[in-house]
TORMAR-881334 format. One record per atom (N, C-alpha, C, O, CB): residue in one letter; x negated, y negated, z. Coordinates in steps of 0.05 Angstrom, whole numbers, padded with zeros to 5 digits, always signed. Last residue first. Glycine has a CB too. Layout:
% residues N
AXYZ/...
***
This chain:
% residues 96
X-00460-01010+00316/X-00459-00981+00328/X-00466-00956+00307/X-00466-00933+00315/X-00428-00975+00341/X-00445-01055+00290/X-00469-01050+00300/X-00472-01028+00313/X-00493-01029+00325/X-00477-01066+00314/X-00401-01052+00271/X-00413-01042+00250/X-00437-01044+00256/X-00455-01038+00239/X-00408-01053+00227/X-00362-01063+00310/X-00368-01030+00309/X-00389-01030+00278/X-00392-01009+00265/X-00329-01005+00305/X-00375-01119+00316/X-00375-01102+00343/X-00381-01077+00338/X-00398-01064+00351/X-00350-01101+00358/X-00361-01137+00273/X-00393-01139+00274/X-00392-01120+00298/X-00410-01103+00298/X-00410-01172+00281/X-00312-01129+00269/X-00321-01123+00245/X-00352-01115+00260/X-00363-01094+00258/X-00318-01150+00221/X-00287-01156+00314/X-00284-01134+00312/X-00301-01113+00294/X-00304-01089+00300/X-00262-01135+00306/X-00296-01206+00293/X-00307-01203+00320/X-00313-01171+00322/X-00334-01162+00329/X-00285-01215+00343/X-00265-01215+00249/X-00298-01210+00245/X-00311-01201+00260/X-00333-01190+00256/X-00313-01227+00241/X-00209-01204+00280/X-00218-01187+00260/X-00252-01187+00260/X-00265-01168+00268/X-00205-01196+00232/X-00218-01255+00305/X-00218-01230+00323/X-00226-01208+00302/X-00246-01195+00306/X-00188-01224+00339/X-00218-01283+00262/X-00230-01297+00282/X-00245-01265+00294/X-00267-01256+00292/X-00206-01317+00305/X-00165-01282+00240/X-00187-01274+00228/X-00206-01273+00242/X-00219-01254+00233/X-00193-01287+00210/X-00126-01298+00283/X-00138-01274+00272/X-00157-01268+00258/X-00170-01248+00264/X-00126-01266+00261/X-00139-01358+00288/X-00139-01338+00313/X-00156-01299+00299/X-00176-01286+00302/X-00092-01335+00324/X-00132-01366+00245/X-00152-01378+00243/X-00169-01346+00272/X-00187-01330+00274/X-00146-01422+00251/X-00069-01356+00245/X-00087-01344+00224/X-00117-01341+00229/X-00129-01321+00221/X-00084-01360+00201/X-00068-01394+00288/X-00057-01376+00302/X-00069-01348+00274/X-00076-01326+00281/X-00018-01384+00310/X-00072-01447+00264/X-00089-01441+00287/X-00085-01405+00294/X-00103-01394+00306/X-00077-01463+00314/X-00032-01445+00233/X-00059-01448+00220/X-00084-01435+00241/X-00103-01420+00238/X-00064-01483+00214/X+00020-01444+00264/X+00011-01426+00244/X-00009-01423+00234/X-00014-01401+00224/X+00020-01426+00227/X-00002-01496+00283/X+00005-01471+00307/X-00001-01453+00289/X-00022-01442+00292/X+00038-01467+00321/X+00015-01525+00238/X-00011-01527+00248/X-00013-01499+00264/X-00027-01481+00254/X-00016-01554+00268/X+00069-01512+00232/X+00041-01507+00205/X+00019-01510+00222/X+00001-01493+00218/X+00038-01534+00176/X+00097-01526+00270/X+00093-01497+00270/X+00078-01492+00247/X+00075-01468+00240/X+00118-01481+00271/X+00103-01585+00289/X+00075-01573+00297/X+00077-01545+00287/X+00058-01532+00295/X+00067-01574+00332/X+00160-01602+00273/X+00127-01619+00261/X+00102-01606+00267/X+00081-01612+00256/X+00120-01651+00275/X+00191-01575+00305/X+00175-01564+00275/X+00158-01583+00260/X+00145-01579+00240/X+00197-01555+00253/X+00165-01546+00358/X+00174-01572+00352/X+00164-01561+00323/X+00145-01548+00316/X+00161-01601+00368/X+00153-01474+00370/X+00147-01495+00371/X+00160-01518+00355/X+00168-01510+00333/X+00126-01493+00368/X+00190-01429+00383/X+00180-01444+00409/X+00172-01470+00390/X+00186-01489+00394/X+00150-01427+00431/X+00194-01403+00331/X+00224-01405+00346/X+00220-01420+00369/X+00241-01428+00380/X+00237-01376+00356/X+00156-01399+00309/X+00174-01410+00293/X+00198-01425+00308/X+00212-01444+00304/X+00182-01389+00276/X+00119-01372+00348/X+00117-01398+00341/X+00144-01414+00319/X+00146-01438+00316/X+00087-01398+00329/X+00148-01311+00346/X+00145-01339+00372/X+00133-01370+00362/X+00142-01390+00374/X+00119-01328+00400/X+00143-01296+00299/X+00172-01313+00306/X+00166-01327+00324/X+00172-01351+00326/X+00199-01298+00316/X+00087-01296+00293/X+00102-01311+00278/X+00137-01321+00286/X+00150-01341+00282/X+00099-01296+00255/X+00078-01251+00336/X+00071-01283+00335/X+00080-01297+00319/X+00085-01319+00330/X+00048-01289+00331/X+00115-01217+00316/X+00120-01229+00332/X+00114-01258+00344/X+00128-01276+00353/X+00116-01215+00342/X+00088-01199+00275/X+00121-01203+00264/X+00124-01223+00293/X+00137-01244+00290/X+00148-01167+00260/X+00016-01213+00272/X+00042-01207+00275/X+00068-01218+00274/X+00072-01242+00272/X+00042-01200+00291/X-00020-01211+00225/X-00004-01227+00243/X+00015-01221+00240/X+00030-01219+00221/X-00004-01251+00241/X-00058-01193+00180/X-00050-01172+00206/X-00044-01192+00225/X-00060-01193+00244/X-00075-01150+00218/X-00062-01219+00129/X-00078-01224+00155/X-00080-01210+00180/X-00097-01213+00197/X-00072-01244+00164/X-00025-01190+00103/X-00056-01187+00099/X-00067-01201+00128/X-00079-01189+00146/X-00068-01206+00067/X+00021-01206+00133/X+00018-01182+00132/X-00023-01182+00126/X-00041-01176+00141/X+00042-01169+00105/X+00001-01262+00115/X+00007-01255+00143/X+00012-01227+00152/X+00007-01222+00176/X+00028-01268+00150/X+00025-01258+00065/X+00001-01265+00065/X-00012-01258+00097/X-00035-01249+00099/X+00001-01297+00055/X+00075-01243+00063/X+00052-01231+00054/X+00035-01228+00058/X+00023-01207+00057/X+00045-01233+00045/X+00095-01290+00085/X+00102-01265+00093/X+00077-01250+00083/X+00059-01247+00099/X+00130-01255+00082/X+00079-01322+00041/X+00074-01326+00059/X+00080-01306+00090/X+00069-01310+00112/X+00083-01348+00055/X+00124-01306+00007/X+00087-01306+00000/X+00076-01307+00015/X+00054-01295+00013/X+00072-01324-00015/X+00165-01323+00027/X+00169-01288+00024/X+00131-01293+00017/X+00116-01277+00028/X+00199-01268-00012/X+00170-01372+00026/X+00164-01362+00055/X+00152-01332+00050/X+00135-01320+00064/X+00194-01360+00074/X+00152-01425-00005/X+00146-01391-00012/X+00140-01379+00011/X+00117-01374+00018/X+00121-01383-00032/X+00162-01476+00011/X+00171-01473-00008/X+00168-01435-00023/X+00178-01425-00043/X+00159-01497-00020/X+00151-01473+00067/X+00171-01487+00064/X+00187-01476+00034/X+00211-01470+00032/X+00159-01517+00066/X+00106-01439+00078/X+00135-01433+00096/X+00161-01454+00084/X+00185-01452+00091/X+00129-01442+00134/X+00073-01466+00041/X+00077-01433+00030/X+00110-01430+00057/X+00132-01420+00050/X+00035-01402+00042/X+00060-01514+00058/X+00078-01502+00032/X+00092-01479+00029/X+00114-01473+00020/X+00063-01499+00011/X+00039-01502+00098/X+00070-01520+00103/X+00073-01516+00083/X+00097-01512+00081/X+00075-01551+00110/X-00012-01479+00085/X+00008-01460+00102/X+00040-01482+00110/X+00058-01474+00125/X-00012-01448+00138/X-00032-01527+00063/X-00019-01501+00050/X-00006-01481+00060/X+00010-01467+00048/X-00035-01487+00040/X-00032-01561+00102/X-00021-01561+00080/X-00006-01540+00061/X+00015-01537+00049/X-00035-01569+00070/X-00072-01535+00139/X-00048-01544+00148/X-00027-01540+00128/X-00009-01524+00130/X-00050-01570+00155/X-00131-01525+00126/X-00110-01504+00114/X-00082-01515+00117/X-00066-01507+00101/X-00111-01474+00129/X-00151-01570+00153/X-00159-01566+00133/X-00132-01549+00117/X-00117-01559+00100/X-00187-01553+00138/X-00139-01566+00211/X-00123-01587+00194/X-00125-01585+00161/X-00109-01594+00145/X-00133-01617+00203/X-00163-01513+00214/X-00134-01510+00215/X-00127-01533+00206/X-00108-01532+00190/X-00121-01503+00242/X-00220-01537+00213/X-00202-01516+00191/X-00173-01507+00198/X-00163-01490+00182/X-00217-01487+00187/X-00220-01572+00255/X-00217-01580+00234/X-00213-01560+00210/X-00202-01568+00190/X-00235-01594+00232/X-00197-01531+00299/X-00187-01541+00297/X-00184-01567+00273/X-00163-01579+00268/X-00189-01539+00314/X-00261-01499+00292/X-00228-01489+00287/X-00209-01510+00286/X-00200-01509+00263/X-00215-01471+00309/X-00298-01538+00249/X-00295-01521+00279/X-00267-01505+00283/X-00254-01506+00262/X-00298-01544+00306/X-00350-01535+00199/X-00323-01535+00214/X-00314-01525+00242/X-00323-01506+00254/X-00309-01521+00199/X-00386-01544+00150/X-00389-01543+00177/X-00365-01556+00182/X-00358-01578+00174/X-00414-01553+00190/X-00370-01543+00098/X-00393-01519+00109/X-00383-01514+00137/X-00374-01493+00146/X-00430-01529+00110/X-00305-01557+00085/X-00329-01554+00089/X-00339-01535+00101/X-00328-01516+00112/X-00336-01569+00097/X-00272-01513+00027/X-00267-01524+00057/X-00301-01528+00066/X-00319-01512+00059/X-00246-01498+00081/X-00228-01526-00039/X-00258-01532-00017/X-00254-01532+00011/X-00236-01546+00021/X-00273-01561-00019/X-00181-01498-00048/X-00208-01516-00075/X-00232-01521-00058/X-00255-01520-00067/X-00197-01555-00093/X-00162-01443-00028/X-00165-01475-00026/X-00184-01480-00043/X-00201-01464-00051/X-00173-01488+00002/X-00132-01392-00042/X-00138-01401-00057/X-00141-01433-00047/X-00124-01449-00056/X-00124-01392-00076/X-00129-01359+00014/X-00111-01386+00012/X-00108-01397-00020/X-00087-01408-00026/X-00126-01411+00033/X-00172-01328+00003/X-00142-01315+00019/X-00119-01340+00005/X-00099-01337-00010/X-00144-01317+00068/X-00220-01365-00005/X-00203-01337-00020/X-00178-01338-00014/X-00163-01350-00029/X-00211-01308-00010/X-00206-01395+00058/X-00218-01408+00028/X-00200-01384+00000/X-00177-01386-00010/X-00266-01404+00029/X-00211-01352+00094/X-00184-01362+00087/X-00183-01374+00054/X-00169-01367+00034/X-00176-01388+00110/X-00263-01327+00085/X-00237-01312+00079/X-00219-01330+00071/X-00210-01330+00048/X-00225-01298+00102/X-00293-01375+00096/X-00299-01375+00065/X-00265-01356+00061/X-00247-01363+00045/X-00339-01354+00052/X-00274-01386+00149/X-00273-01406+00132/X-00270-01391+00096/X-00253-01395+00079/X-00303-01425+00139/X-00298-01344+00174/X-00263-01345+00171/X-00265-01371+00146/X-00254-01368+00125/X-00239-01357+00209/X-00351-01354+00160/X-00334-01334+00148/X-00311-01332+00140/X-00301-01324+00119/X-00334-01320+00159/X-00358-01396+00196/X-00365-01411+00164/X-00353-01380+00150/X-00345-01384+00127/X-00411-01421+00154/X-00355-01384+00246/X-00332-01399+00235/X-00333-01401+00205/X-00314-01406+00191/X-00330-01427+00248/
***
């Protein structure tokens, strides 16, 4: 977790995320900034989700299913998701 952490940390430009986190306290962690970036810089935030390799799809399905007090978090969780699988992916073929 302390990876996706440091990526997003970069990725996000956050000023700090702790050492020790679990997913659901680095998704409250990032919350903020991913409610900025959809509220006030969607097209950056597009972007940014391209870099993450999240999909066009997951992103509408949460935009379009969830209550909109919860689609920053969902969105946080669902980045957190990817990166997640990416490192998973990373260590899988770079031990071969």
């Amino acid at each position: 977790m302390k990876t996706v952490a440091v990526d997003l940390k970069d990725l996000l430009q956050l000023p700090i995320v702790p050492d020790k986190i679990d997913r659901e306290g680095l998704a409250k962690a990032i919350e903020q900034v991913v409610a900025h970036l959809l509220n006030q810089e969607f097209e950056r935030f597009l972007q940014l989700c391209y870099r993450f390799d999240l999909g066009e799809g997951k992103v509408q399905e949460i935009l379009n299913t969830c209550p909109p007090e919860e689609i920053s978090f969902q969105m946080s969780l669902a980045i957190i998701d990817r990166q997640m699988l990416k490192i998973h992916f990373r260590k899988k073929y770079s031990e071969q």
